[in-house]
Structure formats: structure tokens, C-alpha cells
C-alpha positions in Angstrom: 94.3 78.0 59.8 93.4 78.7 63.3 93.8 75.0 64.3 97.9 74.8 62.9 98.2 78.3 64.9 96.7 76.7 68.0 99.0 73.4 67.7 101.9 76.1 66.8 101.7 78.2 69.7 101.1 74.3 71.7 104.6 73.2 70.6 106.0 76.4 71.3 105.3 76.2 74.7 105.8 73.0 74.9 109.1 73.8 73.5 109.8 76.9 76.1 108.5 75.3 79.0 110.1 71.3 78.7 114.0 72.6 79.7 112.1 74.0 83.0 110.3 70.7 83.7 113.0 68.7 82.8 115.7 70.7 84.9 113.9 70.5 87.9 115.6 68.4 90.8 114.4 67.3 94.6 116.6 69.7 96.9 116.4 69.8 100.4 117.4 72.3 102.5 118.3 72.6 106.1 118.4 76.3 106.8 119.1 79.2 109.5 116.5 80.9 111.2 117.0 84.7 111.6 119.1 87.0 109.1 120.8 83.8 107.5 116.7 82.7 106.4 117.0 86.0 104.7 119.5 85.1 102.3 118.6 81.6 102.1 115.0 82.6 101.1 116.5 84.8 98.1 118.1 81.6 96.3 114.8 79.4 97.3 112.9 81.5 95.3 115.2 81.8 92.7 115.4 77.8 92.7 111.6 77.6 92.7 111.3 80.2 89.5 113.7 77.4 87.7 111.7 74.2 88.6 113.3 72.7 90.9 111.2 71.2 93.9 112.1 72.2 97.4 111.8 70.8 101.0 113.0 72.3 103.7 113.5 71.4 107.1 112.2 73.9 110.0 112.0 74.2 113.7 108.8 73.8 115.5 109.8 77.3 117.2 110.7 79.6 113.6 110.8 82.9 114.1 110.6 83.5 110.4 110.5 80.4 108.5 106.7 80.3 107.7 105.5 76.4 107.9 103.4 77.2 104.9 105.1 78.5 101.3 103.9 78.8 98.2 108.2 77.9 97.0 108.5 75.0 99.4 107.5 72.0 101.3 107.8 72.2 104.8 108.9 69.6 107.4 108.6 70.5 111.0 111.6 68.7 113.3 113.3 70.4 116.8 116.3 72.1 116.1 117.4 74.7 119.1 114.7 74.8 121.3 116.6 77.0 124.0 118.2 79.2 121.5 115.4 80.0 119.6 114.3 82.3 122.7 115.6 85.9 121.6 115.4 87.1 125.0 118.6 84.8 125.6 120.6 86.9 123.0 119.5 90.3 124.7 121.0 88.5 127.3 124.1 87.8 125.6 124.2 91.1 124.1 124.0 92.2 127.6 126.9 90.3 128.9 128.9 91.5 125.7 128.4 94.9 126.2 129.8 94.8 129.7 133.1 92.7 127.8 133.6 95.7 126.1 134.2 97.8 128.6 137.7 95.9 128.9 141.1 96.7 128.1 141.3 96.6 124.5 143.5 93.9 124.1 141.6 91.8 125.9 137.8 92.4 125.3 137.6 90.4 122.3 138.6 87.3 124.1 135.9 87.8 127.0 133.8 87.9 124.3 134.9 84.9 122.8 135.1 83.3 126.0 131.0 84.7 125.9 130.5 82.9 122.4 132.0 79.5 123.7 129.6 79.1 126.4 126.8 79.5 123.6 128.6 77.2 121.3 129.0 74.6 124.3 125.6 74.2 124.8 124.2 75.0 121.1 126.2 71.5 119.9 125.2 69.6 122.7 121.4 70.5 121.9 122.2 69.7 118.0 124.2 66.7 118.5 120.9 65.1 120.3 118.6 66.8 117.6 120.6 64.9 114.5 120.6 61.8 116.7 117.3 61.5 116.9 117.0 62.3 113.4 119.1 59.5 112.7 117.6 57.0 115.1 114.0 57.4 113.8 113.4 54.9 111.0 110.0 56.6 109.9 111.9 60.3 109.5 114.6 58.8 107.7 112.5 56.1 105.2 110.8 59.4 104.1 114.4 60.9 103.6 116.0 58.1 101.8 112.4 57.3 99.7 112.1 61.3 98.3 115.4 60.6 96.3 116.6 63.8 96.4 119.1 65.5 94.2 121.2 67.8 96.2 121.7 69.2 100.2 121.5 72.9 100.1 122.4 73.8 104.3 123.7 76.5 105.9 126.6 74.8 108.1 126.0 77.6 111.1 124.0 74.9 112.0 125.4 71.1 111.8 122.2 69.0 111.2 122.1 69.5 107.5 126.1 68.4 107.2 125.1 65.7 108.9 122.3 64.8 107.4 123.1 65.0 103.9 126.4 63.2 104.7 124.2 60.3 105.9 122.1 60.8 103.1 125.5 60.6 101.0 123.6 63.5 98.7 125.7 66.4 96.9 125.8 69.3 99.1 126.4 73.3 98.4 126.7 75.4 101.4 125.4 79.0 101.6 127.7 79.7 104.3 129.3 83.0 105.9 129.7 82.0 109.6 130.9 77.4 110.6 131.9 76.1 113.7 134.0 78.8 115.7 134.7 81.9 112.7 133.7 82.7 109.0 134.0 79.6 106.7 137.0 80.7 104.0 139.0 80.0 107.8 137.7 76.4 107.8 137.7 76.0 104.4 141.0 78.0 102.7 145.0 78.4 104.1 144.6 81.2 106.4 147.8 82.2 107.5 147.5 84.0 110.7 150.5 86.7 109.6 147.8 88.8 107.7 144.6 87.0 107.5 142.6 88.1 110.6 140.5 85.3 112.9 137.5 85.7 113.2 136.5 88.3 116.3 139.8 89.5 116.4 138.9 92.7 115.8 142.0 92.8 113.2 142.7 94.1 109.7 145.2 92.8 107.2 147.8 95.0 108.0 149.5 93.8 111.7 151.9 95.3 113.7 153.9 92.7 115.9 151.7 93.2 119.0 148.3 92.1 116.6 150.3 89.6 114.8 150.8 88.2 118.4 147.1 88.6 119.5 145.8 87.0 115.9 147.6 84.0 116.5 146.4 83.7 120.5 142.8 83.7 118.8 144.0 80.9 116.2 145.0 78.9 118.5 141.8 79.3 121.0 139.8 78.4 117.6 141.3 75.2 117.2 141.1 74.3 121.1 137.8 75.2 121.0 137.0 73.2 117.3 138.6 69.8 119.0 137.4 70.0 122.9 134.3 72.3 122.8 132.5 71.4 119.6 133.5 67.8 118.6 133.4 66.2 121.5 129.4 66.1 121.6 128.9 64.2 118.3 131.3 61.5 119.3 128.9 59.2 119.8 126.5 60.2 117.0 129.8 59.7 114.3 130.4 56.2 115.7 127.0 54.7 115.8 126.5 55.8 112.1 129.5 57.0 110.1 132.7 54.7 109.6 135.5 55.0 111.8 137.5 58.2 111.6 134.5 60.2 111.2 134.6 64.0 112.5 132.5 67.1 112.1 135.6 69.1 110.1 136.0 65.6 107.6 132.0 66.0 106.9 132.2 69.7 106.4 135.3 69.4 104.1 133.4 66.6 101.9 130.9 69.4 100.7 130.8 70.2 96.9 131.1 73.6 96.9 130.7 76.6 99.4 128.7 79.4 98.2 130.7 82.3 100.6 128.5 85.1 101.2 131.7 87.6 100.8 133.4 89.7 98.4 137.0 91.0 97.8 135.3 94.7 97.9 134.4 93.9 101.5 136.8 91.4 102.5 140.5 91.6 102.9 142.5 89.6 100.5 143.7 86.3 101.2 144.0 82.4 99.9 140.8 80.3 98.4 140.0 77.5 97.2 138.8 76.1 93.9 135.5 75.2 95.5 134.8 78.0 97.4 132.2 81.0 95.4 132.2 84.7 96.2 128.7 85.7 96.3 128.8 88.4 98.4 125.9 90.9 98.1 123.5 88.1 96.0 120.6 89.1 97.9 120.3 93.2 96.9 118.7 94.3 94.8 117.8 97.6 92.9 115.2 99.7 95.0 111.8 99.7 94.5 109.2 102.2 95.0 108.3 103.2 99.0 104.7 103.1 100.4 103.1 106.5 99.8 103.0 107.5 103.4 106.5 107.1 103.7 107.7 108.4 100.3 106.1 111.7 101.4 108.4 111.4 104.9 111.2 110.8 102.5 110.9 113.6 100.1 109.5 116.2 103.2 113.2 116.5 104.3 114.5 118.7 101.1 117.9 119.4 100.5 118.8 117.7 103.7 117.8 113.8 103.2 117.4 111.3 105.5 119.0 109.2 108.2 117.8 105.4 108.3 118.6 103.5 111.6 118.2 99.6 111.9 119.7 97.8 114.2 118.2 94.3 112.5 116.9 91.4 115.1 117.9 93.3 118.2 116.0 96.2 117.4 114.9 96.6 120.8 118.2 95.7 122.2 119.5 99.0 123.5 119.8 99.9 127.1 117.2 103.0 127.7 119.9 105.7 128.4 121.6 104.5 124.9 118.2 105.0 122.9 117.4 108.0 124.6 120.9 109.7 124.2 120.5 108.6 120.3 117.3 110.2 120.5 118.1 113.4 121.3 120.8 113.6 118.8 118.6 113.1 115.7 116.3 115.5 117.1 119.9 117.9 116.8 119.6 116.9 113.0 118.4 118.8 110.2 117.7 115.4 108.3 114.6 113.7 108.7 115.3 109.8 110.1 113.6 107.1 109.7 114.5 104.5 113.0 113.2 101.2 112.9 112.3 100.8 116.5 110.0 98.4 118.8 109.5 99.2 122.8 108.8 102.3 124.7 109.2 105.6 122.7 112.1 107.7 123.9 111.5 110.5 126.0 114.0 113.0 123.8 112.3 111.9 120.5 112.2 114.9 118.2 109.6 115.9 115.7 112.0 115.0 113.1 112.3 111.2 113.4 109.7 108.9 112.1 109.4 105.6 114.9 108.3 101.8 112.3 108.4 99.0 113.7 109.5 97.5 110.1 111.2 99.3 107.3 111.9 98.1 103.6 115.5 98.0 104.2 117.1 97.7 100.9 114.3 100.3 99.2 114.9 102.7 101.8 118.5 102.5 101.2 118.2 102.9 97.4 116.3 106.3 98.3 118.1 109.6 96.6 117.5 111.2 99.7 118.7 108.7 102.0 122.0 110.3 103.6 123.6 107.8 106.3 122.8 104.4 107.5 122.5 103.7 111.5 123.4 100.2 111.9 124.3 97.4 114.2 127.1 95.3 111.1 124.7 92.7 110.1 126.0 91.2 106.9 123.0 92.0 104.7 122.6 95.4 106.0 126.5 96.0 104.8 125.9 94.4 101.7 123.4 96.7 101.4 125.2 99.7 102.2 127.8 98.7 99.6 125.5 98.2 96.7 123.1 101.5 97.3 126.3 103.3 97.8 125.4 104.5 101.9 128.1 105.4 104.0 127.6 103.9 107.8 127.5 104.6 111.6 128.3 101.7 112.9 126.6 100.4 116.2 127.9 96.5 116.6 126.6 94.3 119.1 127.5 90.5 118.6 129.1 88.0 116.5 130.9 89.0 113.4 129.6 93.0 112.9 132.6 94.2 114.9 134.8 92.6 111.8 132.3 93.8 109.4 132.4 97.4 110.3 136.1 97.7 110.6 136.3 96.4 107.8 134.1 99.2 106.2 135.7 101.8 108.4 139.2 100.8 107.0 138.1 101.8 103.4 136.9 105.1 104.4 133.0 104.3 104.2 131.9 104.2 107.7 132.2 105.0 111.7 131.8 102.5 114.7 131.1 103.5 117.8 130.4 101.3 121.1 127.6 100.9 122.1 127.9 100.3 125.7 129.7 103.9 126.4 127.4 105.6 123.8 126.4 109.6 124.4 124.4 112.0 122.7 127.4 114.0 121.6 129.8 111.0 120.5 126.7 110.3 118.4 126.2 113.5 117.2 129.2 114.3 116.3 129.8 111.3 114.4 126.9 111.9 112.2 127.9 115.5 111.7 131.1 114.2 110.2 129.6 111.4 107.5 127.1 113.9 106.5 129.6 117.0 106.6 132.8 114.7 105.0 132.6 113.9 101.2 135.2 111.0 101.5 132.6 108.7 103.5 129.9 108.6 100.5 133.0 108.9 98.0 135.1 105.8 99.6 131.6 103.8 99.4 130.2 104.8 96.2 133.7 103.3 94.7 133.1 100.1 96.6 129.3 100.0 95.4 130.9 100.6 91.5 133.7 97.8 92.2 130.8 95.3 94.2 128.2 96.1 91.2 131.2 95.3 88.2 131.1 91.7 87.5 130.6 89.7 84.4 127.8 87.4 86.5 125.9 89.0 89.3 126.5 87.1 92.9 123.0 85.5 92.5 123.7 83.8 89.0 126.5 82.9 89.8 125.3 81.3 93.3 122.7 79.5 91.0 124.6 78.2 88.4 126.7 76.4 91.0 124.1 74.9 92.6 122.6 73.5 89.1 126.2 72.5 88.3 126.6 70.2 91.5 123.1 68.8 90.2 124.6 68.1 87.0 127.2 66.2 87.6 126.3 64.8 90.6 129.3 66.5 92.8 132.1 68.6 91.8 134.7 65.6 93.5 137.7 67.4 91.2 137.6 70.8 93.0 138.2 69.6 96.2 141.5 69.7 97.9 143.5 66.5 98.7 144.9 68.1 101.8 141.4 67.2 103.6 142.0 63.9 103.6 146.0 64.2 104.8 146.5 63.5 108.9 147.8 66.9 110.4 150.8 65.9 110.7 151.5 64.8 106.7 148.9 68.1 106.2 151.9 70.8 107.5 154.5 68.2 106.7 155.7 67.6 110.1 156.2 63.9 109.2 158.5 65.0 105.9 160.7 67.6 108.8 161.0 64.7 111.0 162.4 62.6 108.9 165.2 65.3 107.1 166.0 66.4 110.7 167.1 62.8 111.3 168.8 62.2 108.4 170.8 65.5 108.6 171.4 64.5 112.2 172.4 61.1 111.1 175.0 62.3 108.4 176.3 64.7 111.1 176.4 61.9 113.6 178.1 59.9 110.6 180.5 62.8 109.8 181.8 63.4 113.2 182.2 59.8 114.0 184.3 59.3 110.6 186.5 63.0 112.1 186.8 61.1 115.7 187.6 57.7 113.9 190.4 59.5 111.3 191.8 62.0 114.4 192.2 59.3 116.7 193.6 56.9 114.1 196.0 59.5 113.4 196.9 60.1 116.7 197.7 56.9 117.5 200.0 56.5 114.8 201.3 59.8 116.0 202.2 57.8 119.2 203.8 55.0 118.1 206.5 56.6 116.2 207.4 59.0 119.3 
């Protein structure tokens, strides 16, 4: 008896375990370092838990992509050796700071004058990296001879479009930010009448004056897609990709994009039948806090907590700016927790708690926690959505001016600059989420809309990726209007030709009047 129990419970695991073993495919995966690790990390181990065997391509200089996992194979290649220096971002951050202390109007193009600079010599530096890639026979035998099953990149960064297009392998993107703005601008119709460009600083609703400005940032995109960013793999595409072969005509041939967005956060506008939402994939509920700061947490009584992050620039902040935010929260009745690294303001109060790391997500889940301090990162607003946490928002690069307006639009958050910033701006502004219902109101209906789905974002982000390994591609959802010239692509070459054959038949017409009238005329003549 004991024996047919023991061969029983054999071929029931057996049984349970075979779909796992069977399922599981070769992936490799070029990431992001920084926050975009974060969210890649959260699928990785989600991809790991189903079988599936992962290798993934790091720099030598990873700030937090650990060479050693327990979820994945490592390879160590150079990616952006003078990038990966964070003191050249507190740089930049610098230099933004004093952009914003421009005319409205014009401050967002300094700063995208700011970002082209970076993107100038970032694409340079990658176009090299990939061709060495591609010109080492040893790296790529060992690519072509692991057979793998699928490219899972982030496109912020090109090597892995490149790469897997070589490698003609499937590819998903997990993709928020491509080339020179978010990807649904790349990748969807984005008429520039109501869908905002990237670092416009825009919302969906445009009066004339920021219709006018939109389109002055559309069209620095595309001068800046064609003679900033292409130009550098020129060389690269014609030693080893056929004729014709461009950076937007590899990133268009990927099977689907995995968009780290959602229409609760986003404004409204076209997709395509490729593209998946799956904004907010990464939260999760909260889980218990360390004892020592559980007791911080439930020490502040009726009058909760403030949490402050300002994500990888945490130390960021001019000295007057930290001190003068300081001295507000000492103001505070709350208690606050600040995630915080450098020298310890001078105006600190008894009631704020100084870590140098803080479990953002659990902290944010907290009953007590009240407002969230933070610089617009797209986790942390993901974040702030799900737990339901209105926001003060500090931005300081990239896309978190868009992401907190877009927040502040809906009622759920504040934004204040950063390079102007006083104690009692600051103050006040917390006074008035804490003291105004509508703030935790307005985001407690976007954490109820975010959190009502018939899939959550991360099984939905999964069962793509599976479905591309499937069936080897998803060729039918992409959109035949990649592969059109631009001029067939916005029918220029259709209004050409009707222009000139209306301005033949009125070039017909009139002849046939001048012909008739003159005819006439002359007859006219000859009987006078």
C-alpha cells in the first residue's frame, strides 16, 4: 500500500511539475540600470518562478544589477561607462534647476536643449558598445549557440534592439521612456492637437498658445530622432543589417511593447494593437515594517506620517533647499520619515526620522502614512496611486515634471520647484494636502479605478511575454504603416497626385472655355 502511495504522489508531481519544465524558454534580457532595473527585476522574478531560464546582460560599472543572482545568469559587457557616474546627473540636475528659473514658455526647451547634449553623447558611447558587440566573433558564437527563445530589453537603452535584431529573436519591450520621449509617441498616432510631447510640460486640454508650443516640441523630437540620435549608428546598420536599416525600422519590428502606463494616470489618446498597459505591475500590497520603525509609525497618533523620497537623487538637493524642508517638517504635527543620505540638516526637528533606505511601497501602504514627498519617479507614482497617497511633488529630471502634472490635474497632488523652494511654500503646501479632503479623495478614486481590472498589470505583462514565446512573434499585431516611406505613411504621395489631377482638369477646363470663347469670337468677327 505504501509503495502505490509513494508512486501516486511520484506521478502527481510529476504531473504538477512537467508544464513548468516544459514551458520554460532561454530569454535574454538587456536591461536598465537604476529605477528601470526595478521594474525589470519584478517580471525576472516572476519569469524565473515559471521556469523559464534567464540571461542577462550587465555593465561592468551596475549600480544595482548584482553580477551574481539566484533568478539569472549574468554576462558582464560595457554599456555607458561615462554615464554610469551619478555625480554627472547631479550635475545635470544642476544645470536643470538653473533652466527652470526661465520664462515659462521657454524653460522646458532649455531643458530639452539639456537632455540632447546627454542623448548626443549617450548614442555615440552605445553605438561603439553594440559594435563591438557585433564585431567580436567569440561574444556573438556564445549568443547565436544559447538558442534563445525571446529578447526581453528595455529600449531606453538601444543595445538590446539591436542585438536581438541581429539575433533575429522575438522581442517584448518593457518600455516607458525610447529615443527622445515616452514610447506610445514612437510607437502609436500621437496627434500633437491633444496628445502632449514628452517634456512639454502639457496636458490634454490646449489652449492655442500650448497647442503652438506642443507642436514646436514635436518637431524638435523628430530633428533631434533623425540628426542627433541616428546618425551614430550609421555605420553599425550598414556593416551588418541590409540596406535601409534604421534605429526607428528595428524598434518598430518588436513584438509587442509592454508600456509601463495606465489610462488612470495617463491622458487618453491612440494605441496600437501591440502595445500593453501595465502600468503599476510592480506594487504590491504592503507588508509588515521592521519593528523599530513600525513603533516610529504608530508613535505619531491621530496625526500620521509624512514619507519623503526623492529616489536616486536622494542627496541631490542644494543645502539651503534641504534645510528650508527641514525646518518645515519640524512645523509639522506628523511624524516623517525622509529617506536622506549627506550631512544632516541643521533645522532638523525631533519629529523627523533621517534612513538612508526606506521600504517604499510598505511604508506607503501604512494606515498612518498621510502624504508622500517625492521627486515624480514613475514607480514612486505608481505607488502613490495604488496605496491611495496623495503627493507633494518635488521634480527634478526627465519625465517627473509630466508625471506630476499629470497627478496634479486629477486633484491628487502639488508640485512645487525645486530650485525656488522656501520653508513656507513648503509648508504651506503640506498644510493644504493634509488639511484638504479632495487630495486623498481624488487619489483614492484613482487607486479604486488603477486596482479594477479583470488581469492585474503583472499577469497580464506575463502572459504576453509567454505568448510571443508561443508563437514565435506576434507578426499580425503589427501595423503596416511601419514599413510605408513617410511620404506614402501621411499620404503626401496620394495629395500630390489629386492636386495634379484637379489642376490638370482645371487646366483642361479653362483651355476648352478659352478654346470655345475664342472660337465664338471669331465667328462673332466674321459676320460683322
Amino acid at each position: 500500500m505504501s509503495n502505490t502511495i509513494l508512486i501516486f504522489l511520484t506521478v502527481l508531481c510529476f504531473l504538477v511539475l512537467k508544464p513548468t519544465c516544459c514551458s520554460g524558454s532561454r530569454i535574454l534580457v538587456v536591461p536598465v540600470d537604476g529605477s528601470h532595473w526595478i521594474n525589470m527585476e519584478v517580471i525576472l522574478r516572476e519569469l524565473h518562478s515559471r521556469g523559464h531560464d534567464i540571461t542577462v546582460l550587465r555593465s561592468t560599472r551596475s549600480w544595482y544589477i548584482p553580477s551574481n543572482s539566484s533568478i539569472y545568469t549574468s554576462i558582464n559587457v560595457t554599456m555607458l561607462e561615462d554615464e554610469s557616474d551619478k555625480n554627472y546627473y547631479n550635475r545635470m540636475l544642476q544645470d536643470v534647476m538653473e533652466a527652470r528659473r526661465s520664462l515659462t514658455f521657454m524653460r522646458t526647451f532649455y531643458q530639452q536643449r539639456l537632455i540632447t547634449s546627454m542623448l548626443a553623447r549617450g548614442h555615440e558611447i552605445l553605438a561603439n558598445v553594440t559594435a563591438t558587440m557585433l564585431d567580436d566573433p567569440v561574444f556573438m558564437k556564445k549568443m547565436q549557440d544559447a538558442k534563445f527563445d525571446l529578447m526581453l530589453t528595455d529600449p531606453a537603452l538601444t543595445i538590446g534592439v539591436i542585438l536581438g535584431s541581429y539575433l533575429k529573436l522575438p522581442m517584448v519591450f518593457n518600455v516607458r521612456w525610447i529615443n527622445v520621449g515616452e514610447g506610445h509617441l514612437t510607437i502609436a498616432p500621437s496627434p500633437v492637437s491633444y496628445v502632449p510631447v514628452s517634456g512639454s510640460e502639457l496636458h490634454d486640454q490646449m489652449d492655442f498658445l500650448e497647442r503652438t508650443k506642443n507642436m514646436l516640441h514635436h518637431l524638435y523630437s523628430v530633428v533631434e530622432q533623425h540628426f542627433i540620435i541616428n546618425p551614430p549608428y550609421s555605420d553599425l546598420f550598414r556593416r551588418h543589417f541590409p540596406p535601409g536599416t534604421d534605429l526607428l525600422s528595428l524598434q518598430f519590428a518588436a513584438d509587442i511593447w509592454l508600456l509601463r502606463t495606465d489610462f488612470v494616470f495617463e491622458f487618453p489618446r491612440p494605441t496600437m494593437p501591440n502595445v500593453v498597459h501595465i502600468g503599476g505591475f510592480q506594487c504590491k500590497k504592503a507588508r509588515p515594517l521592521p519593528a523599530e520603525l513600525e513603533a516610529f509609525m504608530q508613535s505619531s497618533g491621530e496625526h500620521g506620517v509624512v514619507i519623503m523620497s526623492l529616489g536616486t537623487f536622494v542627496s541631490a538637493l542644494p543645502r539651503d533647499t534641504t534645510e528650508a524642508i527641514a525646518a518645515a517638517f519640524a512645523d509639522l504635527p506628523q511624524k516623517v520619515v525622509w529617506r536622506f543620505v549627506g550631512e544632516k540638516p541643521s533645522s532638523l526637528g525631533n519629529n523627523t526620522l533621517l534612513v538612508n533606505w526606506l521600504p517604499q511601497s510598505d511604508i506607503l501602504g501604512h494606515p498612518k502614512t498621510r502624504v508622500f514627498v517625492a521627486h515624480g519617479g514613475t514607480n514612486g507614482m505608481y505607488e502613490a496611486i495604488y496605496h491611495g497617497v496623495p503627493v507633494l511633488g518635488l521634480p527634478l529630471l526627465f519625465d517627473q515634471f509630466d508625471n506630476l502634472l499629470r497627478l496634479k490635474v486629477r486633484g491628487a497632488a502639488r508640485v512645487l520647484e525645486a530650485n525656488s523652494l522656501t520653508k513656507e511654500d513648503f509648508l504651506e503646501a503640506l498644510k493644504d494636502i493634509l488639511e484638504t479632503p479632495s487630495y486623498r479623495n481624488n487619489i483614492q478614486r484613482l487607486s479604486q479605478l488603477h486596482r479594477d481590472q479583470p488581469m492585474s498589470p503583472m499577469d497580464t505583462a506575463i502572459f504576453w511575454i509567454e505568448y510571443v514565446i508561443r508563437n514565435k512573434g506576434a507578426a499580425h499585431l503589427k501595423s503596416a504603416g511601419f514599413s510605408l516611406p513617410w511620404y506614402s505613411y501621411f499620404s503626401l504621395d496620394v495629395a500630390v497626385f489629386l492636386m495634379a489631377l484637379i489642376g490638370a482638369l482645371v487646366w483642361a477646363s479653362v483651355s476648352v472655355c478659352r478654346f470655345l470663347c475664342c472660337k465664338r469670337f471669331s465667328r462673332k468677327i466674321k459676320a460683322e
